[in-house]
C-alpha positions in Angstrom: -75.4 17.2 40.7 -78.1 16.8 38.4 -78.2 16.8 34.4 -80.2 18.9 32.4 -84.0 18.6 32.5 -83.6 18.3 28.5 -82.7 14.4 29.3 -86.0 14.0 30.3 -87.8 15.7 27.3 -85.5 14.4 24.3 -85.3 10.2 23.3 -82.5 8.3 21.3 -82.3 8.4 18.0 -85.0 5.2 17.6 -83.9 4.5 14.4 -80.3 3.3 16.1 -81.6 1.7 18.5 -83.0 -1.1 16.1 -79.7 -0.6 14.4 -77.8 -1.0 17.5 -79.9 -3.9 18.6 -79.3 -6.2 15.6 -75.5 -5.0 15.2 -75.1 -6.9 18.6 -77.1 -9.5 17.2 -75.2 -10.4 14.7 -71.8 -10.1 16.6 -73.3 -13.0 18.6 -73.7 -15.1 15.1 -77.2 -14.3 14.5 -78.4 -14.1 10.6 -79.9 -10.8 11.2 -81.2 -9.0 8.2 -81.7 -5.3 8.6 -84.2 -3.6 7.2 -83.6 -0.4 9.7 -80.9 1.8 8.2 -81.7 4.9 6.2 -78.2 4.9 3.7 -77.6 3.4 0.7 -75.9 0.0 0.3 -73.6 1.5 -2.6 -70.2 3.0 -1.9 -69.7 6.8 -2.8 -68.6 7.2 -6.3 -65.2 6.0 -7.0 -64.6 9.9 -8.6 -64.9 11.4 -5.4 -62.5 9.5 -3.6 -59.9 10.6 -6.1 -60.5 13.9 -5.4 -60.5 13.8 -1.7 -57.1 12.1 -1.7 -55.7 14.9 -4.5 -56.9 17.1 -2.2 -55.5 15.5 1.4 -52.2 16.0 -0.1 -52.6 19.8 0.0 -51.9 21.3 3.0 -54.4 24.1 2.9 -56.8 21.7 3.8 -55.3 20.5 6.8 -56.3 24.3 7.6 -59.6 25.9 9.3 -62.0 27.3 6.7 -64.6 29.5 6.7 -67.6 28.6 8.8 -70.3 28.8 6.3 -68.7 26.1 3.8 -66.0 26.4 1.3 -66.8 28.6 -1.7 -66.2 26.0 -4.3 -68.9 24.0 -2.6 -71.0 26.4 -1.9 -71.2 27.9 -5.4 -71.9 24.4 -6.8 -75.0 24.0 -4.3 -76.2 27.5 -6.1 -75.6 25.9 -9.8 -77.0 22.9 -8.6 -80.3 24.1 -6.4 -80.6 26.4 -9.6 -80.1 23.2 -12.1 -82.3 20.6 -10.2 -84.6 22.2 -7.5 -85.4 25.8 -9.8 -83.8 27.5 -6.7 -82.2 30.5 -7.8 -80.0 31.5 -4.7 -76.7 33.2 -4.0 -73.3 32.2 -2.3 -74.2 33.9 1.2 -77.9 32.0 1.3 -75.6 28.8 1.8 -74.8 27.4 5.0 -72.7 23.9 5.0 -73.0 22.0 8.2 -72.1 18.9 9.8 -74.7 16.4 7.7 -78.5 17.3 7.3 -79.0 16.3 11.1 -77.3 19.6 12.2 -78.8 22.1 9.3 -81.6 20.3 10.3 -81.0 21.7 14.4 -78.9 24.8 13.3 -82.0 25.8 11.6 -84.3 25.6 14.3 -82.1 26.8 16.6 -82.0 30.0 14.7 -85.6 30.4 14.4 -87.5 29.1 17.3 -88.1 31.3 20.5 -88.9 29.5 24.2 -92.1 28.2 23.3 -92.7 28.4 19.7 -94.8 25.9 17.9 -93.8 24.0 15.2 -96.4 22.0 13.7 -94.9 18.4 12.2 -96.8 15.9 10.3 -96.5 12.1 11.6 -95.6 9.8 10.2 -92.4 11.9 10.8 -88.7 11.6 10.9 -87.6 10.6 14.4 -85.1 14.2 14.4 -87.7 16.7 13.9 -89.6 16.7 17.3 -86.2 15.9 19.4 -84.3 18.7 17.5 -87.8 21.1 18.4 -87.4 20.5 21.8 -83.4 20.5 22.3 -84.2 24.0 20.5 -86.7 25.2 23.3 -90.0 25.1 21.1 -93.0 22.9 21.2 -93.5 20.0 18.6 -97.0 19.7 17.6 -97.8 16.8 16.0 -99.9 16.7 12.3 -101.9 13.6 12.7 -102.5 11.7 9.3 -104.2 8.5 7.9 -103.5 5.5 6.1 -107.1 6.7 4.2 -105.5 9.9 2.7 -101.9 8.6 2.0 -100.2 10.1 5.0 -101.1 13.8 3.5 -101.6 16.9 5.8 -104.3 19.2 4.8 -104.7 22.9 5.5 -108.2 22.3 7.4 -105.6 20.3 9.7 -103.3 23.0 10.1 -105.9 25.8 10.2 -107.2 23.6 13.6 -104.0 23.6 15.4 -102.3 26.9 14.2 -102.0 29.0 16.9 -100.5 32.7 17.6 -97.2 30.1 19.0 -97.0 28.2 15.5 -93.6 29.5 14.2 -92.8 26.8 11.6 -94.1 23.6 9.7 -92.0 20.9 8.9 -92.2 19.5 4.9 -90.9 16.5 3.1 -91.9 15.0 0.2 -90.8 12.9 -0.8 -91.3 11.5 2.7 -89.2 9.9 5.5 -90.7 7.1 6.9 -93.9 6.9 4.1 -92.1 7.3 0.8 -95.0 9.4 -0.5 -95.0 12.0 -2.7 -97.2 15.3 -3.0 -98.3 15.9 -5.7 -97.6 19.6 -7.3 -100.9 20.9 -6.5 -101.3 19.6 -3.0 -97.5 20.9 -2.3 -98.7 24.4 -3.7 -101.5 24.3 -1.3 -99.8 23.9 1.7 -97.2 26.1 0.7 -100.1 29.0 -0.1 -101.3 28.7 3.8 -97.7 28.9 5.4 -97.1 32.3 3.5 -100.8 33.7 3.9 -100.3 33.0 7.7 -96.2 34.1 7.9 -95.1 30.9 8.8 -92.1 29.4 8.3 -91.5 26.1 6.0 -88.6 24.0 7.0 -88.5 21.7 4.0 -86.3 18.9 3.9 -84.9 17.9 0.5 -82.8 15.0 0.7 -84.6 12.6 -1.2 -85.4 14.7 -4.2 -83.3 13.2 -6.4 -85.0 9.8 -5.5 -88.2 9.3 -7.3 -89.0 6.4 -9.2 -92.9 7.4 -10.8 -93.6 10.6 -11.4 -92.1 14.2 -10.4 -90.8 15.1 -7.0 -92.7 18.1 -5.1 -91.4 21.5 -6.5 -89.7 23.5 -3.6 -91.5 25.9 -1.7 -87.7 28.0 -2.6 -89.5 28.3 -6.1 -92.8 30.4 -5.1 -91.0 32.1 -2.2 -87.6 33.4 -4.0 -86.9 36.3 -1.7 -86.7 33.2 0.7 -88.8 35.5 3.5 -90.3 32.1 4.7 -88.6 29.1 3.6 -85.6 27.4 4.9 -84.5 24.3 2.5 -82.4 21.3 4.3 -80.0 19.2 1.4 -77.4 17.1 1.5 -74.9 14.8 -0.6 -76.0 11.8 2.0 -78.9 9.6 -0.1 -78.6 10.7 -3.5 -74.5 10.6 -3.8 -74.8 7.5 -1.2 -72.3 9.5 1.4 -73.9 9.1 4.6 -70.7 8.9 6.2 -69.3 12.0 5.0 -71.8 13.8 7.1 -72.1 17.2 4.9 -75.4 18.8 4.9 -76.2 23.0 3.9 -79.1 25.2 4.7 -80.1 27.4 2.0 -82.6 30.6 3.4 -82.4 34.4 3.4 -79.3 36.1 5.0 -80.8 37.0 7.9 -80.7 33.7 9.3 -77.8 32.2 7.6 -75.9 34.6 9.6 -77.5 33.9 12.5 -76.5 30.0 12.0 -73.1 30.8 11.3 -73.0 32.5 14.5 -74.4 29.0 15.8 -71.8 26.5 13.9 -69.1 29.1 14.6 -69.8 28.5 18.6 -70.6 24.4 17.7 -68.3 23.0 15.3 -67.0 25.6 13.3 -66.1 24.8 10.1 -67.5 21.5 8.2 -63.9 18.9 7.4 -62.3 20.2 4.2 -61.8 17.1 2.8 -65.7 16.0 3.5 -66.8 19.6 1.7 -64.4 18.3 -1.3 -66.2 15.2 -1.6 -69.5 16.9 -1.9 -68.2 19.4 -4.6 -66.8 16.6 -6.5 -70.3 14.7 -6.2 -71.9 17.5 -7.2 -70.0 18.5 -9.8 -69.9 15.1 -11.3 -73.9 15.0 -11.7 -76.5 12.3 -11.0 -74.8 9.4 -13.4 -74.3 7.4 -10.0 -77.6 7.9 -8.4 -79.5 7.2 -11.5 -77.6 3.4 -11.3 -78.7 3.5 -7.7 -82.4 4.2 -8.2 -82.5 1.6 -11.2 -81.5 -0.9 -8.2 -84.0 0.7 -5.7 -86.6 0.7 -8.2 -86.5 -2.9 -8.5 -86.5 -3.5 -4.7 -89.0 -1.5 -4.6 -91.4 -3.1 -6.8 -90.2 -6.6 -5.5 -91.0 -5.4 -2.2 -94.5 -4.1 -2.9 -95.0 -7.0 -4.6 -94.3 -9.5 -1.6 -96.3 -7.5 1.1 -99.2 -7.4 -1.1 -99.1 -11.7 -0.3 -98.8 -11.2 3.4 -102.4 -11.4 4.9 -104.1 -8.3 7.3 -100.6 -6.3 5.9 -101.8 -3.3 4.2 -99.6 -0.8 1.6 -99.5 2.5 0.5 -97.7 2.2 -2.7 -94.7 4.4 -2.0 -93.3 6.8 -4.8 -90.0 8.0 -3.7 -86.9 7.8 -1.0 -86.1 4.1 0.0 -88.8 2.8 2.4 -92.1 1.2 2.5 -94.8 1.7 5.8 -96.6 -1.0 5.9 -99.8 -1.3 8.4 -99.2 -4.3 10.7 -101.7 -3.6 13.6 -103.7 -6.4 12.8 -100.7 -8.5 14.5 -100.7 -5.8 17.5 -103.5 -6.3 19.5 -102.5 -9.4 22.2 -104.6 -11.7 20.4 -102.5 -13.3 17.3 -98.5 -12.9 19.3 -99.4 -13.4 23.0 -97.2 -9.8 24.4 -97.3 -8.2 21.1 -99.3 -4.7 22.3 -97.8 -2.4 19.6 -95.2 -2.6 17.0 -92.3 -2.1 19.6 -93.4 -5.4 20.8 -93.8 -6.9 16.9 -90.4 -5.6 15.5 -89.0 -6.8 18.8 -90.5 -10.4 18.1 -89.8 -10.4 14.5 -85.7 -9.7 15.5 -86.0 -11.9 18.6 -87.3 -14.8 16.9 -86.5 -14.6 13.2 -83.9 -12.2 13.0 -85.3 -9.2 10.9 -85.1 -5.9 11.9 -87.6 -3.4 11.3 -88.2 0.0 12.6 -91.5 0.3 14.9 -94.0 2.9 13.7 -94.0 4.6 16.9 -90.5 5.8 16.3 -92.2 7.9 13.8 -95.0 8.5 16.2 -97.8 6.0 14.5 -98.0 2.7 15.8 -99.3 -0.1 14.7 -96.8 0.4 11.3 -93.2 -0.7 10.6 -90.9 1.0 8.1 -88.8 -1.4 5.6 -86.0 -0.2 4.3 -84.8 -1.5 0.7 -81.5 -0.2 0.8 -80.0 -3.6 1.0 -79.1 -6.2 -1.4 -81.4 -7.7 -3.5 -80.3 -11.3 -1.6 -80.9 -9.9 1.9 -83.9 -8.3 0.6 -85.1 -11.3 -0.9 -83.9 -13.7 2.5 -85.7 -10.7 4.8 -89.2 -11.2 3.6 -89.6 -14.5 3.0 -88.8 -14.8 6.5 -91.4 -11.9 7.4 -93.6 -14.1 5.3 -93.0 -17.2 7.1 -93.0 -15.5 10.3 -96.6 -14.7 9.8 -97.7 -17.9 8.5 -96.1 -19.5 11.4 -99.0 -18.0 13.2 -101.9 -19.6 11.9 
């Protein structure tokens, strides 16, 4: 008997693979450092552990609960969207789910149609065009440049908008690019998805997560009856809870019921004790992250600052999140690493032979790139690219 024809449409999580690949790596002795995982190196604040073993002890939450989320949690997402994000929402436009990965799928699956467009700029998160197609609707890809900072513009969309296009993926700041748009540019885009009644599925986990500047407001504050906006969040990067896996869609009523109707068939309710630990992280206010982001900060700066010495490697200064893209294709062409075509074939040589593990551009469908995450320690940080460094010197 055969599978479902979806195995040959939807890929691995690429992002794991490299993950997966230096794990093993390292369980052979290697000296891997990893430069591939998306979470935080701190541990989730010390507060919300107390609370989630107060509140194991309670046999209520050894219980089912409602499907949408818990209402202490919920009603702290509204005080908080409210306090933070200039969302003004009620309980019922919350939906908590199973990590931003399934609001992120919930979401489209409540949306999309058999055959709907949705367009996605690339760089992109590796989630968006799998979760499209496991949802029955088309990905079409936003092409962007290193020349205009990885930034969409509406004469883009206005060329591939179609009478399919359904909904346009946004985040900013950005997953794999670390840019930022900037209020205007954000306001822009936002103008064209309303004037053409089209959806914005904007992901918000990084907001919090901004070292110069302002993060892009919401398209939640322009659209408040929430007719065209669907906002992604999450405890996972700013509250460093990854783990946890508690995410929450905020968007009209109309489709938060239909996702409940979703979750209800999928997973039902999120864990009690894991919607605890994002009330108490919530409740307890950004203290923690701001220690975090002091420590990003300076990776982040020492980072620029050694890719700006590594010859033919070009940066975009990044603003936000916890990643860097640098622009590697000079080393992709055949002629400097004898096999290296793309940069599959580089991040595969760099882990191969000097144990550092990047993620390949194409993951985020542009090659030619690599993204570097600095959520790691300062010393692995530190160890990681002077190896990079030496890597490339090595070739001359």
């Amino acid at each position: 008997m055969q599978i479902s024809k979806l195995n040959e449409l939807i890929t691995p999580s690429g992002t794991m693979a490299i993950s997966n690949k230096a794990r093993l790596l390292k369980q052979q002795g290697k000296p891997v450092v990893g430069f591939g995982a998306g979470e935080p190196d701190f541990p989730t604040p010390n507060y919300v552990i107390k609370d989630v073993q107060i509140a194991a002890e309670d046999p209520v939450n050894h219980k089912y609960s409602p499907v949408a989320g818990l209402d202490i949690l919920k009603d702290e997402i509204v005080r908080t969207s409210d306090l933070y994000s200039g969302i003004n929402i009620q309980n019922d436009n919350v939906l908590v789910s199973n990590g931003g990965k399934q609001a992120i799928l919930t979401a489209f699956l409540s949306i999309l149609d058999q055959g709907d467009e949705v367009l996605i700029p690339a760089p992109y998160w590796t989630t968006y065009p799998e979760a499209v197609k496991i949802s029955g609707g088309e990905p079409v890809i936003v092409d962007t440049s290193f020349e205009d900072d990885f930034k969409i513009s509406t004469s883009q969309l206005d060329s591939l908008k179609t009478n399919k296009t359904k909904i346009l993926v946004w985040v900013s700041p950005s997953n794999p690019t670390g840019v930022i748009y900037s209020k205007k540019e954000a306001e822009d885009i936002y103008q064209w998805a309303f004037e053409n009644d089209i959806w914005i599925l904007s992901d918000e986990l990084y907001e919090h997560l901004v070292y110069e500047g302002t993060t892009s407001p919401s398209p939640a504050q322009y659209d408040t009856d929430l007719k065209n906006t669907i906002v992604i969040n999450g405890v996972a990067k700013a509250y460093s809870m990854t783990g946890w896996r508690v995410g929450w869609i905020i968007a009209n009523t109309d489709v938060i019921n239909m996702a409940k109707k979703i979750q209800s068939h999928a997973t039902s309710n999120v864990s009690n004790l894991s919607q605890i630990a994002a009330y108490s992280a919530l409740k307890n206010g950004l203290g923690e992250t701001e220690i975090m982001k002091k420590s990003f900060n300076r990776r982040r700066m020492f980072a620029i600052e050694e890719f700006s010495k590594i010859e033919k490697v070009n940066l975009i200064k990044p603003l936000g999140a916890f990643y860097l893209f640098p622009d590697i294709s000079y080393y992709c062409n055949d002629k400097v690493i004898p096999g290296v075509n793309n940069s599959i074939d580089f991040c595969n040589w760099l882990l191969d032979e000097h144990y550092i593990a990047f993620v390949p551009g194409e993951v985020f469908g542009k090659n030619g790139y690599l993204r570097c995450s600095y959520a790691l320690s300062d010393e692995n940080l530190k160890e990681g690219l002077e190896r990079f460094a030496k890597a490339i010197k090595s070739l001359k």
